[in-house]
C-alpha positions, 0 to 999 in steps of 0.5 A: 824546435821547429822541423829543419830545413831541406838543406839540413836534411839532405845533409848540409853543404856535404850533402848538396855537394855530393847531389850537384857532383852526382847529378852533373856526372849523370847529365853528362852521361846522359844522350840529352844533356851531355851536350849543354853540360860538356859546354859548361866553361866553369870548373867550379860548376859543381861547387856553384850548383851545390851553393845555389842549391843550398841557399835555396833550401834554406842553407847559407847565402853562398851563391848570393854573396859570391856569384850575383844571386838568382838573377845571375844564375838566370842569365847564365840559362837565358837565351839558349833555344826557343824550343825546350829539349831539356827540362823533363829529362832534367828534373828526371835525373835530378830525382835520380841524384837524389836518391842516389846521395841524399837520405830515404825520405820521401818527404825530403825527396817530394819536397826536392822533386817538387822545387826541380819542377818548378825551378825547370818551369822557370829556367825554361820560359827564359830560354827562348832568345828574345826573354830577358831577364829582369834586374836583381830577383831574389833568391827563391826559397823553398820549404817542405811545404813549397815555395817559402814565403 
């Protein structure tokens, strides 16, 4: 049997979910990122955050059936600031999330630390207010390895 995958390690949907409630907890305590997150107008962030996290290290398609994919997500962040106060202090506290709720693997977390690092990359170059964002992306999928083929 194959090795599983970075859902299943960091504990399936339970497991994502208990990351997205921690991390969003932490971000809206946090001096840099409570103010875009005490923006946040949907109740079920949390929920959303833990499907599109989940589908993307290998879990279910939950995000992708029920709230329009990578693109949607994409455009929720889009437009926001043409200068990026965010990303770094993000991906910190998306490791402290980490290791406060999932397993002590150091594989499980280089492998998540590595997959926020580029997400922000991503989710950065669209904030500018004249980037676009193009028409039905798919889902990115990431393994132990990196970016899943």
């Amino acid at each position: 049997m194959g090795r599983s995958t970075l859902f299943e390690a960091a504990g399936g949907a339970a497991g994502m979910l208990a990351l997205a409630a921690d991390f969003h907890a932490r971000c809206l305590a946090d001096p840099v990122l409570e103010h875009p997150f005490s923006h946040v107008d949907d109740p079920d962030h949390v929920r959303h955050l833990a499907d599109y996290w989940g589908e993307v290290l290998g879990g279910p398609p939950i995000f992708s059936e029920k709230h329009g994919g990578h693109t949607a997500m994409l455009r929720i962040h889009a437009n926001q600031c043409d200068e990026d106060p965010f990303s770094a202090r993000f991906g910190e506290v998306f490791d402290e999330a980490v290791a406060a709720t999932l397993p002590d693997d150091p594989e499980l977390r280089r492998a998540l630390h590595d997959y926020m690092t580029a997400a922000t990359a991503e989710v950065s170059a669209i904030f500018p207010t004249a980037a676009t964002v193009a028409e039905a992306l798919p889902m990115p999928r990431w393994s132990w390895s990196g970016p899943a083929a």
